[in-house]
PABAKE-611126 format. One record per residue (C-alpha): x negated, y, z. Coordinates in pm, whole numbers, plus 50000, padded with zeros to 5 digits. Layout:
<atoms>
XYZ ...
</atoms>
This chain:
<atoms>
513344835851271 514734858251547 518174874751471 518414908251444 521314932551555 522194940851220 525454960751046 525794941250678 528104944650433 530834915750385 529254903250055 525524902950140 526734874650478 523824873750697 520614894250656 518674858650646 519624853950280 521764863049955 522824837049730 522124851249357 525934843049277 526884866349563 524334891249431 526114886649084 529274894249280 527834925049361 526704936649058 530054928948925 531764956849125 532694935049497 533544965849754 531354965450117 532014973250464 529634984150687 528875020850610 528175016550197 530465007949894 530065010849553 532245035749371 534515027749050 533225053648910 529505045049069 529145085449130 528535089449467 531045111249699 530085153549773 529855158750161 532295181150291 531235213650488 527565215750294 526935247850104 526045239449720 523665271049807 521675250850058 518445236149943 517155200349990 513895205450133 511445173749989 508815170950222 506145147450072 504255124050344 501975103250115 502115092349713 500825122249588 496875130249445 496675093749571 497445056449468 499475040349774 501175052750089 504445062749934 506575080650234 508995110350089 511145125150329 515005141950248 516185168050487 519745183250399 521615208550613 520585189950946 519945158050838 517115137250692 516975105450474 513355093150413 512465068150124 509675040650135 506925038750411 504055024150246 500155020050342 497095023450123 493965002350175 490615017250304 488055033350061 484345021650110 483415047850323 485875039950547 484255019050736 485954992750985 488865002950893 491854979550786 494914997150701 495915039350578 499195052050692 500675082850700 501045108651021 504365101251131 504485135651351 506625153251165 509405122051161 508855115151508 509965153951597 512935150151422 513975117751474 517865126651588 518075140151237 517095107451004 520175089650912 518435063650752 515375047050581 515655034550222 512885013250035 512725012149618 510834975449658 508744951149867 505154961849815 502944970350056 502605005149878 506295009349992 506714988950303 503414983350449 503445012050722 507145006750810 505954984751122 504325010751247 507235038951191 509445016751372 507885015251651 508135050151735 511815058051574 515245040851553 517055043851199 518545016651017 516625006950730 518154999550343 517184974550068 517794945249858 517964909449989 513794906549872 512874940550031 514744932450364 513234896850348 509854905550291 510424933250552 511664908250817 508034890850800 506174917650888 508804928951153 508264895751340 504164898451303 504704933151479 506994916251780 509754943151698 512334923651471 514974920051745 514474963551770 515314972651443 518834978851215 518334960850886 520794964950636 521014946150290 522624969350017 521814958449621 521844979949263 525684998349248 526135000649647 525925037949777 525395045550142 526655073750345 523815087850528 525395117450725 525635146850443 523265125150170 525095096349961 522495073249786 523095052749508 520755021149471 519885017649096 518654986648921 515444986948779 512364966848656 508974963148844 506114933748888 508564923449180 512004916049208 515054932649354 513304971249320 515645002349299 515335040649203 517365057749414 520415087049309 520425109349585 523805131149578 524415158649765 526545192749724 523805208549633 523255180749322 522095148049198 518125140549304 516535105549130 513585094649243 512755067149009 510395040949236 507925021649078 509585010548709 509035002248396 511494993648115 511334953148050 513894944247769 513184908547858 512664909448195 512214868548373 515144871348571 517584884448296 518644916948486 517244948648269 516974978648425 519965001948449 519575027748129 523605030648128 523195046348492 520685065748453 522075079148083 525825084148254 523815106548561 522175126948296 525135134548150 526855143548495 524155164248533 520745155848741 519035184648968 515635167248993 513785138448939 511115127349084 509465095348879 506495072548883 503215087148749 501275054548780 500175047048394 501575080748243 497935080948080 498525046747900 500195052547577 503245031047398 505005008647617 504304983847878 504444946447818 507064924947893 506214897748185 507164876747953 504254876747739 502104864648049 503984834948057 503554827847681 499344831647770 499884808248038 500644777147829 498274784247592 495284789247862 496594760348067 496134735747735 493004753147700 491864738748031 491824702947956 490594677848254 489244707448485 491184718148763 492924752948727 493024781149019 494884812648970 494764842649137 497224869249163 499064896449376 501274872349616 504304895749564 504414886449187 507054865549226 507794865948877 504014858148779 504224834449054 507314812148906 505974813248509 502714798648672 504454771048846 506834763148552 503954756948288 502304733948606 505484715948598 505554710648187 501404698848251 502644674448529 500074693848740 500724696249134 500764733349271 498994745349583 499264770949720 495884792349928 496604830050085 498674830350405 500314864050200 501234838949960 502354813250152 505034836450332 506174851549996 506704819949841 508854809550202 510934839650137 511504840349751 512264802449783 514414804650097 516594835949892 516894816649566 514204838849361 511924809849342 512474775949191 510574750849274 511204715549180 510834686049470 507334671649494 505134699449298 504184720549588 501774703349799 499864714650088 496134723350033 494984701150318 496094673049982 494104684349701 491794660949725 494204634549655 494514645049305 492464644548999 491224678148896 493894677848585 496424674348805 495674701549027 496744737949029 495744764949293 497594796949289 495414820349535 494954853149638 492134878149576 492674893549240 491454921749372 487964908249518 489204916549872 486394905150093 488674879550325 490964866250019 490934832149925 489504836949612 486794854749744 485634829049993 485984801649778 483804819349551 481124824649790 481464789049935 483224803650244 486294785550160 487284754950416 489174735450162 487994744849818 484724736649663 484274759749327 482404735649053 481894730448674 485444712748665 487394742648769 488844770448535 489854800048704 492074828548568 492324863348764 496114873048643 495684911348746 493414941548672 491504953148920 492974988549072 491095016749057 488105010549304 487874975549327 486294975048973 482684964049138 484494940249415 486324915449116 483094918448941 480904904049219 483634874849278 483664865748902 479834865048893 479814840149184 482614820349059 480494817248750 477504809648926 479024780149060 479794766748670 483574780148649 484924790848346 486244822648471 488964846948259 489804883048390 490854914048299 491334918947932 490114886047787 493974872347727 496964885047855 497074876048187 498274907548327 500764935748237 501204963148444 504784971548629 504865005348604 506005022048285 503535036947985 504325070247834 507025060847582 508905046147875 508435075848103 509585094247807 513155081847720 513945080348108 513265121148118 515395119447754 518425096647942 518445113548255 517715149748152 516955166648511 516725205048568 513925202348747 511105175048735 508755161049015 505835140848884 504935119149178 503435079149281 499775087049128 496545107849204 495985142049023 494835134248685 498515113048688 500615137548744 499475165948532 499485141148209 503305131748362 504145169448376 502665172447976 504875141547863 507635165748049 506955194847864 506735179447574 510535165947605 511805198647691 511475205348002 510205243348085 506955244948267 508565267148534 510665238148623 508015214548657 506115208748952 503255191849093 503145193249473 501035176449724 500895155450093 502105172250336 503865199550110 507385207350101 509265216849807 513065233149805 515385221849541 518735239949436 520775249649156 519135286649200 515065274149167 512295249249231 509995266549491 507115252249691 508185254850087 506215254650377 504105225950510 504255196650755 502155177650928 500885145050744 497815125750664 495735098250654 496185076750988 493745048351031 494695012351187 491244994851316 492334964651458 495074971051708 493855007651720 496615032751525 495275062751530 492505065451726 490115068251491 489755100251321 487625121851122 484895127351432 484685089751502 484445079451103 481415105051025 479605089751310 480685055051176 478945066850827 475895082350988 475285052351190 475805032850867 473455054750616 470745060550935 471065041651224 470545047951596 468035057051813 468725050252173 466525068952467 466745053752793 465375075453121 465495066753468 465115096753687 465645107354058 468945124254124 467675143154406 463855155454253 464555150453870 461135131753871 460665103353606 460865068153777 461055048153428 460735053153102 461445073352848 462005036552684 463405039252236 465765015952154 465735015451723 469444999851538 469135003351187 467185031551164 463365017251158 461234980551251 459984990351619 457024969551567 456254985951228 456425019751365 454875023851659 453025057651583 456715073551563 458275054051848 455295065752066 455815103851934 459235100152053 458755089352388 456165113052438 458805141752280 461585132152519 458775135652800 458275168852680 461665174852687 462365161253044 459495180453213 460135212052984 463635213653185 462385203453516 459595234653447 462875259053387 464705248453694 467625230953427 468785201753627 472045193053461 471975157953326 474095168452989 471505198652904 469335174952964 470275149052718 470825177152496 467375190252490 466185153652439 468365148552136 467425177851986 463835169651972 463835138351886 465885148451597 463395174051445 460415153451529 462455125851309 463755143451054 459665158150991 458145127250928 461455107950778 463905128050653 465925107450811 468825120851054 469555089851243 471885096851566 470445101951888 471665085552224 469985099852511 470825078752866 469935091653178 469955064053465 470105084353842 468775065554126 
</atoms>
């Protein structure tokens, strides 16, 4: 992998990898170098020469009314911290495209002004549209060994690792970002290594919480910080701004443990027949309880997602995964193997059309053959959308004879993001003046702001704000600001950005009514008709089964032609115009159909 030019603290070595006992170091109070230390005291130092009357504007660039594309940007008496970059996936009517990010305008104008970039954890939620930020800024960028790992892969798909300033930091480090000093916070997601974040500054103590839940038994031993977050509320916290994902789901959130424990008993359930799981690749946790029950069934482990593949490279290569020699094979060696000494861990738990799940289910799959022998367990509930998608795979699966079990049938999934007793005793431990439901779509945050209320909190200081809003915090108010620019940006292919609202409703016309194409040759100098009017039909109607209405047409954009040539209107685009607009009506009469019109004039 290509070095970077990177500033790291002593403890952390090289960015390429953290051993876990110099991450215990860490934890354990070892000073850094390098721009970030942790305090004695872990309370993070006041900027000098800041007003405590100055607000921090919050200027929120995606997460909010929407699941995905987390981007929240700081800006403090002249400078600017911004934490996460994420992307969202496309919605069905968005069609052709592959990837949502946000509109990076407003951090491209101030660019001198961002001191750095800091990211709670490594899912694509939170990192996914960092690739694209960097290539149109330079800030050094802040997170755990994981985060900067995971980072570093999609860094080196874009061509721009050697560009960018990656710095590890892990839970009790704070970094000096010009007047901002953040404090990186332990706490407990579906991945490793996440963070919440204590923002200090003169004006006060801001916590924006990540994605977290509160795991008492977490799989790597390391619970999240409640002594932190207790000993800031008792300092005194201005805001916090906290995950909204599940604040509908009452109690608490399960353990990952308890997925483990369903493992072994589903895995005995599965006898002779091979077993393929799916799951989100970034699971590592998920990912190692699956591979140690393989290893107590004396069952190889394969491994089928390139997403998977490169996670698995990185938690391995940092010490979060442990694999013992000679169970990972490669899944060119399946075949090898009898079917009860086979397990596939795949992707696709979320029906994704090109997953490997999805194409093994509809026979698409190069290397896997779905049969009567196999026993297939989706180990994730589908996100909100993709309901219809996961259906349709586990129908095929079943088709082809697999015993398939999903969603709520055992538990094979619990969710990392905290219920509403959990969301609770955080706003009881860290007691904040002023709270910020965000990380969720609408319905999210106003049942977040209720559980708020209902610990205390007044309604006036509770706030529900919105993309592309800005909201000023200080110790005098909560007040919603002005706006910036942000958004939904689109990536189509290598395309970023260039296509946008006009281009996607033509997209979804073409889609819901197809094309009709009207080709005309005509004489530049006379305007006379040499060829044609010819209709071209694309998804709109059978030529052959409706002639009557193609012949109507042609003899409409006649009309059309000579109606101009009769008014002396000799411009080719008035032309066309006059052409598309009857076709259109004589169309829409006898269809109801508005399919869209392409009139082409050929001059000779």
């Amino acid at each position: 992998m290509p070095k970077e030019n990177n500033q790291t603290n002593s403890s952390s070595g090289s960015n390429n990898g953290t051993s876990n006992q110099q991450r215990n170091r860490t934890r354990n109070g070892a000073s850094h170098s390098g721009g970030y230390q942790r305090s004695r005291k872990r309370r993070g130092g006041k900027p000098k020469n800041a007003s405590a009357q100055t607000p921090v504007k919050v200027s929120f660039l995606g997460g909010l009314n929407e699941i995905g594309k987390n981007m929240t940007l700081y800006d403090y008496d002249g400078d600017m911290i911004i934490v996460d970059c994420g992307l969202a996936f496309p919605e069905p009517d968005m069609l052709g495209v592959d990837l949502v990010i946000p509109d990076f305008t407003y951090v491209q104008r101030n660019e001198e002004k961002i001191r750095g970039i800091f990211i709670t954890h490594g899912h694509e939620d939170h990192i996914g549209g960092l690739a694209f930020l960097l290539k149109e800024i330079k800030a050094p960028v802040y997170g755990t060994p994981l985060t900067i790992g995971l980072i570093k892969g999609k860094l080196e798909e874009h061509g721009i690792l050697n560009q960018c300033d990656l710095r590890v930091i892990n839970p009790g480090d704070t970094v000096q970002a010009g007047k901002f000093n953040v404090e990186a916070i332990h706490v407990n997601h579906s991945i490793p290594d996440a963070l919440a974040f204590a923002i200090h500054t003169q004006a006060g103590v801001i916590i924006q919480s990540g994605d977290l839940k509160i795991d008492t038994t977490p799989i790597d031993g390391q619970m999240i910080d409640l002594a932190r977050f207790a000993e800031l509320g008792k300092e005194g916290v201005l805001a916090y701004l906290a995950d909204s994902t599940n604040a509908e789901k009452t109690g608490y959130s399960q353990s990952e443990r308890t997925v483990g424990e369903s493992f072994e008993t589903l895995f005995a359930r599965a006898g002779k027949r091979r077993i393929i799981v799916a799951t989100f690749a970034s699971n590592i946790h998920r990912v190692q309880q699956i591979i140690n029950v393989a290893v107590e069934q004396h069952r190889k482990v394969a491994l089928s997602g390139r997403s998977l593949e490169n996670v698995m490279s990185i938690g391995t290569e940092l010490g979060y995964l442990h694999v013992p020699d000679g169970v990972l094979i490669s899944i060119d060696e399946i075949h090898r193997y009898p079917p009860e000494q086979l397990l596939l861990i795949t992707t696709g738990s979320q029906g994704e059309p090109m997953s490997a799940l999805t194409r093994m289910a509809f026979s698409e799959h190069r290397k896997v053959k779905i049969t009567s022998n196999d026993y297939v367990i989706i180990s994730a509930n589908p996100i909100p959308g993709n309901e219809k998608t996961v259906t349709k795979v586990v129908n095929e699966l079943m088709k082809h004879g697999a015993e398939v079990i999903y969603e709520r049938m055992y538990e094979v999934h619990v969710s990392g993001h905290a219920n509403q007793e959990e969301l609770k005793m955080m706003l009881g431990l860290i007691r904040p003046k002023y709270f910020i439901p965000v990380h969720g779509e609408q319905k999210h945050l106003q049942k977040h702001k209720e559980l708020a209320e209902k610990m205390g909190i007044p309604s006036s200081n509770i706030l529900i704000s919105d993309i592309g809003r800005t909201v000023e915090i200080s110790k005098n108010g909560l007040k919603q600001g002005g706006t910036v620019p942000a958004g939904r940006v689109f990536v189509d292919g290598y395309g970023v950005g260039d296509v946008g609202s006009i281009v996607m409703r033509d997209r979804t016309r073409l889609a819901e009514d197809g094309l009709i194409t009207v080709v005309v040759t005509m004489d530049s100098e006379t305007g006379e008709v040499i060829a044609g009017p010819d209709i071209v039909s694309r998804g709109f109607v059978y030529v052959r089964e409706a002639g009557d209405l193609i012949e109507d047409a042609k003899s409409m954009a006649m009309w059309a032609i000579e109606n101009c040539l009769v008014n002396d209107i000799r411009d080719w685009s008035t032309i066309k115009s006059h052409i598309r607009d009857e076709i259109s009506r004589l169309v829409y009469e006898r269809t109801k159909r508005s399919p869209m019109i392409l009139p082409i004039i050929m001059e000779v």
